[in-house]
N, C-alpha and C positions, 0 to 999 in steps of 0.2 A: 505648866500653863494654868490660868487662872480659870477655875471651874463656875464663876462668877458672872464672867464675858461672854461665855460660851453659851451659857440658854439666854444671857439677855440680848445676844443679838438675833434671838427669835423674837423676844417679849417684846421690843420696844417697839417693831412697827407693828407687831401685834396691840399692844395697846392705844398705841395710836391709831390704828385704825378704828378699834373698838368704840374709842372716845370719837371720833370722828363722824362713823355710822351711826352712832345712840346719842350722840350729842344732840343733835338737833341744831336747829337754827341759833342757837346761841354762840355756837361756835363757827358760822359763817365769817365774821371780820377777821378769825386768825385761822382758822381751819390749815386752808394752804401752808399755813408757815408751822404750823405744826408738824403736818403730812412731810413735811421738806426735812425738816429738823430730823426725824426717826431714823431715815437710812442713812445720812449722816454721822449718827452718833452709831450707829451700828457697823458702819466703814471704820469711825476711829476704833472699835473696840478689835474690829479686824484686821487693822493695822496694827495696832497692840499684841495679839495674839500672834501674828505672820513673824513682829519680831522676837519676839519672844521665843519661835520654834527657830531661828537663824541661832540661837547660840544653845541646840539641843543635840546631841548627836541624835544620829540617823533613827535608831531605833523606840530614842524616846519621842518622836516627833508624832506618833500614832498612838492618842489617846483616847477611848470612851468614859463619858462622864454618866453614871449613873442619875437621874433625880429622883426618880422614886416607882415604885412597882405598879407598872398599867393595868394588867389584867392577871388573872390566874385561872385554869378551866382545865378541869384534870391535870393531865400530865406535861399539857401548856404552857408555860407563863413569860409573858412579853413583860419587858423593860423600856419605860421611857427613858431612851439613853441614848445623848448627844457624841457622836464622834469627830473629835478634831485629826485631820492627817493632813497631808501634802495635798492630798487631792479636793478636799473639801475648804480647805483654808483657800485655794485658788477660784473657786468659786464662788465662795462669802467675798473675798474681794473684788471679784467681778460684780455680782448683784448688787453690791450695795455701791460699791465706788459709781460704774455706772451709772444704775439704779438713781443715784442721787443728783448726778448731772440731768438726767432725764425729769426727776421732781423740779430743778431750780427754772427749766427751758420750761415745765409744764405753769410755772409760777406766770409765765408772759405768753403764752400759747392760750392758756385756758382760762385769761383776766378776764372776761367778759362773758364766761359760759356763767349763770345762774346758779347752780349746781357742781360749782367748782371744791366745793370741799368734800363735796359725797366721792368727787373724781379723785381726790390725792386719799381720800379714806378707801377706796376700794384698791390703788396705787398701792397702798400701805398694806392692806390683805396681803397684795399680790407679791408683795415682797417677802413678809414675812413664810408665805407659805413655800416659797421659793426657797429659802431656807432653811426651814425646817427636812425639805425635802432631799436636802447638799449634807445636812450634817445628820441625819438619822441616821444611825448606829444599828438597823432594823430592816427589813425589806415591809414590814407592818408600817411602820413608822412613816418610812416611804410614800405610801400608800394615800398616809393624811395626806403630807406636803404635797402628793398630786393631785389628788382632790381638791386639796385647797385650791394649788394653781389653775386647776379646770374651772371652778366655781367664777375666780377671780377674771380670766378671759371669761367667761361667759357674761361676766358683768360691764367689765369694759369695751368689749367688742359691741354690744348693744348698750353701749351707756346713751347714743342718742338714737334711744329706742324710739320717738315721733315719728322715724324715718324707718318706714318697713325693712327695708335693703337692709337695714345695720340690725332690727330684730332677727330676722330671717337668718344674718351672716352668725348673730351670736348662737342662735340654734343648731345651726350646722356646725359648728363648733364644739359646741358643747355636746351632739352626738356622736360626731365620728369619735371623739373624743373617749366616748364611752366603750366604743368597738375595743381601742384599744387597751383600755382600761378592765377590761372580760383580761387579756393576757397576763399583765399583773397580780390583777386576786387570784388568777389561777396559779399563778409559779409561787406565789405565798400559801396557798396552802398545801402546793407539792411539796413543798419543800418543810411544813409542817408534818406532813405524811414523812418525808424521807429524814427528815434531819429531827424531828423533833423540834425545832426552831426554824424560825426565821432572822436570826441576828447573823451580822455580816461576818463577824467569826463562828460562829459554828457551819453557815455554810462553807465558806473558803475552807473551811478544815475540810470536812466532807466532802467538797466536788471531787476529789480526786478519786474518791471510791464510787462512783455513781456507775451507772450500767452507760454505758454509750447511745441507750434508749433515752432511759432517760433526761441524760445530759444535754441531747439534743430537744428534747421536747420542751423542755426547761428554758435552754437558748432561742427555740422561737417563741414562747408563751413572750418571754423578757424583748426580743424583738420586735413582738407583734406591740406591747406597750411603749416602745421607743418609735414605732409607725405612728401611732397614735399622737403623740405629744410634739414629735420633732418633725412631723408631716412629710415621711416620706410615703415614696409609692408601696402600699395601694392608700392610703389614708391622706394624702396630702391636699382632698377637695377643700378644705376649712381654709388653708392658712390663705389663698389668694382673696378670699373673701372676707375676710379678717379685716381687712384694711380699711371696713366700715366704720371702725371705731376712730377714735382722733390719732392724731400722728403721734404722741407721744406714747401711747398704746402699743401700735406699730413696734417703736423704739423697743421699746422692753420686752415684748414678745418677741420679735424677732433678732434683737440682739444682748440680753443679756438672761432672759429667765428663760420663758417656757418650751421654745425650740430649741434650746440645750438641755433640756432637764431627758430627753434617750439618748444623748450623747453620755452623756452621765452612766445613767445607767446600766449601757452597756458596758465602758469603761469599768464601772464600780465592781460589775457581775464579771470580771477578766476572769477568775476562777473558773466559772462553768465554761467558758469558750474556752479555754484552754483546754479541754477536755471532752471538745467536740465540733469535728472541723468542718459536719454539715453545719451545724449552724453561723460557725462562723464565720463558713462562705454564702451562707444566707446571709448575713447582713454586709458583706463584701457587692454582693449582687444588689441588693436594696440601695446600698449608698452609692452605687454606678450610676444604676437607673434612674435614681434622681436626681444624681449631679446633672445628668445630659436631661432630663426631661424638665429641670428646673430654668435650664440655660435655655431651651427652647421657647420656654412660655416668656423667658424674657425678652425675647428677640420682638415680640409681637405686639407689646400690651404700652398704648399711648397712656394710659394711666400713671402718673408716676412714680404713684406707692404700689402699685400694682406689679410693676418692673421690676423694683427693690423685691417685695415679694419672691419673686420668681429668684431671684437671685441667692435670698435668702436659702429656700427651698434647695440650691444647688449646692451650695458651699455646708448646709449639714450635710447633705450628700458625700462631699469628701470628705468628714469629719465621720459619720460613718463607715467608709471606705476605709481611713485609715485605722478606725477601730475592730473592724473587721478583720484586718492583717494582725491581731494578735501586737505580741512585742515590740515589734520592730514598727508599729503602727499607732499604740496607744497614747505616747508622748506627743506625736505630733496631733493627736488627732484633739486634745486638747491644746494643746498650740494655737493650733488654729481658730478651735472653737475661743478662744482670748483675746487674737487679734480680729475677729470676725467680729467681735462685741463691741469693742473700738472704731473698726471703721464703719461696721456698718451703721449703729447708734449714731454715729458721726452722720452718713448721707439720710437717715433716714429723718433722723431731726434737719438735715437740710433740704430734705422735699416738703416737711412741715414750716421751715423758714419763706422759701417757693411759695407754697400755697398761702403764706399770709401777706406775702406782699403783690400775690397775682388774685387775691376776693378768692381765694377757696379752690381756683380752679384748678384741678388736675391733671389734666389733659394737658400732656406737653405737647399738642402741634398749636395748640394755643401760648407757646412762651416762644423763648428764639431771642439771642441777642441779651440775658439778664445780665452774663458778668458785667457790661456797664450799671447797672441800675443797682445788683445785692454783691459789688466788690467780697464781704467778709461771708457770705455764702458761699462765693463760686469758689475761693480761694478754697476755705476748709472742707468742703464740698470735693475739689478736685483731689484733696491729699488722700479719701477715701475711696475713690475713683482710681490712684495710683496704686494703693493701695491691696486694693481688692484686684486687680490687673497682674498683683506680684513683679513688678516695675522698684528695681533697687535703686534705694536704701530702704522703701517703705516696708511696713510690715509685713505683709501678705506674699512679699519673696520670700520670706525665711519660714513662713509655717503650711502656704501651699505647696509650694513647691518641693520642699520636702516630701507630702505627700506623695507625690507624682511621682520624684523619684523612688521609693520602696516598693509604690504602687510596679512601676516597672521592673521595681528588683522579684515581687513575687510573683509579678503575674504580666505578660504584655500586654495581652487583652484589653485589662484592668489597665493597666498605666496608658497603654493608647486614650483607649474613652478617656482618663483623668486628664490627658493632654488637651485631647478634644474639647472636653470642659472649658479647659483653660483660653482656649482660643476663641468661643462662641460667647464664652462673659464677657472677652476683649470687645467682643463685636456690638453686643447689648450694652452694654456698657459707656462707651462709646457715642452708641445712640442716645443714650438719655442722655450725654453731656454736650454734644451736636445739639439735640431739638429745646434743649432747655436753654441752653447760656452761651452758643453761639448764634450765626446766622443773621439773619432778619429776625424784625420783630413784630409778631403775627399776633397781638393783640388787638383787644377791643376799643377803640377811643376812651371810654370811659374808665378803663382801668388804669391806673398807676402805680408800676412797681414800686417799689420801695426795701430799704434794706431793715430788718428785723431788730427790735433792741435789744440794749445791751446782754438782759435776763435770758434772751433764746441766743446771742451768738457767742456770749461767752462760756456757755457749754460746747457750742461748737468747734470752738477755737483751742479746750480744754481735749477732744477727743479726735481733731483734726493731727494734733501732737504726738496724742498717744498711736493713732495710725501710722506716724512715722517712727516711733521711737519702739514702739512694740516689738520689735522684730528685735533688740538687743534681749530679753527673755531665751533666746535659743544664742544669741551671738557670742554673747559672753558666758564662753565656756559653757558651750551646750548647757548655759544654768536649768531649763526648764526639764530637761531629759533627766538631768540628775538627780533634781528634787522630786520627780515623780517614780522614779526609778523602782523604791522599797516599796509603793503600794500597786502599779503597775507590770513591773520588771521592766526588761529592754534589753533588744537582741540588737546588734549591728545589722542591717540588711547586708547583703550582698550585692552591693551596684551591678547593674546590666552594662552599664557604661559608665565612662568617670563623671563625677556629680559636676567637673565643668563643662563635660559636653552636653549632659544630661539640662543645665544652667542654661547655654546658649540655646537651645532646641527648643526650649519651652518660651525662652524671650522670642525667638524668632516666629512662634508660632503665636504668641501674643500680638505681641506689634504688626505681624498680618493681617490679624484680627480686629487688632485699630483701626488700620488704616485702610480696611475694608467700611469699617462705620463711618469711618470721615467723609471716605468718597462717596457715598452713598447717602449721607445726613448731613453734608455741607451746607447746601442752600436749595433752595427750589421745594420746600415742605408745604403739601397744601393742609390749607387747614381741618379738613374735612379727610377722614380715613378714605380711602378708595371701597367702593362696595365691592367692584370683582377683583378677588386677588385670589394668590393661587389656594389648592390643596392646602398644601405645607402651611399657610401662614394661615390659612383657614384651623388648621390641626392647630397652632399654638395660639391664636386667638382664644378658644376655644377650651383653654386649659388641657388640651391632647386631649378633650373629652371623656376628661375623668369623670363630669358630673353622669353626662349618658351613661358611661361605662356603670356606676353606682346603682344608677337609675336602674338599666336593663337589669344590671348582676344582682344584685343586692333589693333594692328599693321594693318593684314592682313585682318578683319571686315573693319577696315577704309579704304584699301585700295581696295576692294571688292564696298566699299559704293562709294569712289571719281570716281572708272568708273564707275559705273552703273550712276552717276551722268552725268559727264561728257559723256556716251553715251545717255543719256535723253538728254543731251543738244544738244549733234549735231544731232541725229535724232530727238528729237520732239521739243524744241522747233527752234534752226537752220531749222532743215530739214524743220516746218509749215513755218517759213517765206521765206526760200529759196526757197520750194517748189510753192508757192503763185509768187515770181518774176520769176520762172521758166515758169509760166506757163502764168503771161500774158506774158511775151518775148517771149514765143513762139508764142502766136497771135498775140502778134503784127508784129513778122516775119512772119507770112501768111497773116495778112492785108496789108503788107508793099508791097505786088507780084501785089498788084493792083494798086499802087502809081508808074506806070511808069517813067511821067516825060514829058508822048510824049503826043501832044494835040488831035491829031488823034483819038487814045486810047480813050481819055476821049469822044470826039465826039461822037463814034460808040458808046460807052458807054452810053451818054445822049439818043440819036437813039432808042437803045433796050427800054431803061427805057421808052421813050417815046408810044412806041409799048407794051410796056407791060401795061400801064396804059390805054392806047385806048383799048387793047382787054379785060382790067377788067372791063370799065365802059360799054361797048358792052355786055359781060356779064352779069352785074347786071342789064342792059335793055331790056336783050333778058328773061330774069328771070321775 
């Protein structure tokens, strides 16, 4: 493989962004088309390199590329050094291939924002650091690329900073962010302490000798940093708020970079989960909880990015789930996390299509009735809708539902809930395609839809495809299981039941679930939310009141603890040494009342003392 490709598909949206941010206004007229051009050329180099590794046998297909020595510090020393394998080449062409559909739709999305080239230069950050992040060779290395991606969301989430809400949202981002980002540093210098390194061959050599303490501890530090980035529960207050930033934002965050980057993760770290099956049912439990708490906040939220959101949230969830299940879990569970990039990039750049032909508005009880008005929306729009329903031939049959079933082969519990999932996205789902682009149409007079150009719907059209087509990755000849095989392994599950009954059960529980949202979002939507509605829809409005939960547990405890601190400080330990200068300054301003100045003073002074010493040595004579 060519060692040439490989760091320049870091460099080039790295430079391009560089040139973009420092450029300045001069490069305003081509900005955009620069920022477009960089993921592009870093797709073909990824394209190049994918074929390249098709005529390698198996084992030469995992290579690291040294560039040259990062640091050294005693008995320390890191390697800036890129790693190409199955698993990282799947994701460079995820980020950029995507990635660069989302630049060309951003090219007609964001024609008229002022500040359009600062947008495809931070665009460009966020890719690059995305990548660096997929092909470090390093758990340090890591570390940048997450930083990086943290930096980059926190920029685009508040890129229209005038608007409090989208400051606010990028701050809450960028902190919970950091919570999990304590788990990270921590298992990088555990694993400094245990292994002497942190490069991704010496620990996989290593985990298998670790204490079963450790190993565990090690899988949640790496957890708790996959909470963080991929927004599950407890960490997943940022991502609904997220949706502050522009839609195209949205798109890459939520389908192709930074809520995959702890699916990664854990995937990458399979060495220590194999080697510790509390943790690994920690993140089994993690990706339940959020599949179902993700599907519920969907259910609720008239927002329309806001819904996608929540959906988002769910489906790492089983992408977690399945990584969670070890072997028989790891293939699908980037399976999924692939076609999930595909459709959901797909709808989410068509709620961004939505919003530009309805003046910005969000609120789908204000749309109804679009498919006549954005034909080429609704169309690409519904393939990811089918899609994500897992509805055959689309994609999301062949990489959910696989899920579901090993979820059931290792666990009922588990495979229920993942079922459960599957039927309450049917239902949300559903709703958003009812209140958006059927029905009546509950518009303002002044508004006129309209359908999106060429620039935004032929990326649509490009990932409406790939939603359907996606699904041949696993079809033909389990390709995906195969390829990932020698960096992941893979175990055959053990079906519970045969995978066609396992096939009808889940469609039947789908299509229930449709046609629960049908009958329910067919017609009669008032435009105005209801104020009294129940508990329950209260709880998912509400985000299951994660933010209170935050607030109470975390927030307000911390804030309780900084004064009590900061009152300790200025009364005991300020107030001990204030107190201490206090008080010799005060003697010394009562010894200073005898230091006149006058000689006299001191004379009559000497006088006394001399009388007083005559009448003590008189008395010890007269004694």
């Amino acid at each position: 493989m060519s060692h040439e490709l490989t760091w320049l598909l870091v460099a080039v949206p790295a430079v391009s962004a560089a040139i973009l941010l420092l450029g300045g206004k001069a490069t305003n007229a081509w900005g955009h088309l620069l920022g477009t051009l960089a993921p592009l050329i870093a797709f073909a180099f990824g394209v190049v390199l994918f074929v390249q590794m098709q005529g390698l046998g198996t084992e030469e297909r995992s290579e690291t590329f040294k560039l040259f020595e990062w640091f050294s510090v005693g008995s320390i020393k890191v390697d800036f050094s890129l790693l190409i394998d199955p698993l990282s080449i799947l994701f460079v062409l995820l980020i950029t291939g995507v990635g660069s559909l989302i630049h060309i739709y951003s090219i007609g999305y964001m024609e008229h924002d002022e500040r359009r080239r600062r947008f495809f230069g931070y665009l460009n950050l966020f890719i690059a650091s995305m990548l660096l992040l997929v092909l470090a060779a390093d758990y340090l290395l890591v570390f940048v690329g997450w930083e990086g991606v943290g930096l980059a969301s926190y920029l685009l989430i508040g890129f229209w900073q005038h608007k409090n809400s989208a400051a606010v949202a990028a701050k809450k981002a960028f902190v919970v962010n950091r919570v999990g980002d304590i788990g990270l540093s921590l298992a990088v210098m555990s694993m400094w302490a245990l292994f002497g390194s942190s490069a991704f061959a010496t620990v996989d050599a290593g985990a298998e000798h670790l204490s079963p303490t450790w190993a565990t501890l090690l899988g949640l530090m790496l957890l708790l940093a996959a909470c963080g980035k991929s927004a599950q529960v407890p960490l997943q207050s940022w991502l609904l708020d997220a949706m502050e930033g522009p839609t195209p934002v949205s798109a890459l965050i939520h389908a192709a970079t930074m809520v995959t980057a702890g699916v990664y993760l854990v995937v990458r770290s399979n060495a220590i989960y194999e080697v510790t099956d509390a943790a690994s049912t920690a993140v089994v439990i993690v990706g339940t909880v959020t599949a179902l708490a993700g599907a519920i906040i969907g259910c609720a939220k008239d927002d329309i990015k806001k819904a996608l959101a929540g959906s988002t949230m769910s489906q790492i969830g089983y992408m977690m789930l399945a990584a969670g299940l070890g072997p028989v879990g790891y293939a699908f569970a980037i399976f999924h996390l692939l076609t999930h990039g595909f459709f959901k990039a797909n709808m989410f750049l068509g709620a961004g299509s939505v919003m530009h032909g309805m003046d910005d508005d969000v609120n789908m009880r204000h749309y109804g009735a679009l498919r006549k008005y954005m034909k080429v929306t609704f169309v690409t729009f519904a393939f990811g809708y089918l899609a994500i329903l897992g509805i055959p031939p689309f994609s999301g049959f062949f990489s959910k539902d696989h899920i579901i079933e090993v979820a059931f082969a290792e666990n009922f519990v588990v495979g229920l809930c993942a079922l459960l999932g599957a039927g309450i996205t049917a239902f949300y789902m559903t709703r958003l395609m009812m209140m958006t682009f059927f029905g009546e149409k509950r518009w303002e007079k002044d508004v006129h839809p309209h359908e999106s150009p060429s620039v935004m719907t032929g990326p649509l059209i490009i990932l409406a495809i790939l939603s359907l087509v996606g699904g041949a990755l696993y079809f033909a000849g389990h390709w995906i299981v195969d390829w990932l095989e020698p960096v992941t392994g893979f175990e055959e599950a053990e079906p519970a039941i045969s995978a066609l009954a396992m096939t009808l059960i889940t469609l039947a529980v789908v299509l229930v679930g449709a046609a629960i949202g049908v009958m329910l979002f067919r017609r009669d939507i008032p435009r105005e939310a209801p104020v009294r509605v129940s508990p329950v829809t209260t709880f998912a409005r509400r985000d299951l009141y994660g933010d209170a939960l935050n607030e109470t547990v975390l927030m307000r405890p911390g804030q309780y603890l900084t004064r009590t601190l900061v009152w300790l400080d200025n009364r005991g330990v300020d107030g001990l040494v204030n107190g201490l200068a206090a008080l010799f300054g005060g003697m010394s301003g009562r010894l200073r009342r005898f230091q006149t100045g006058f000689v006299r003073s001191y004379a009559l002074s000497m006088v006394f003392g001399a009388a007083l010493v005559v009448v003590a040595l008189l008395a010890v004579r007269l004694s």
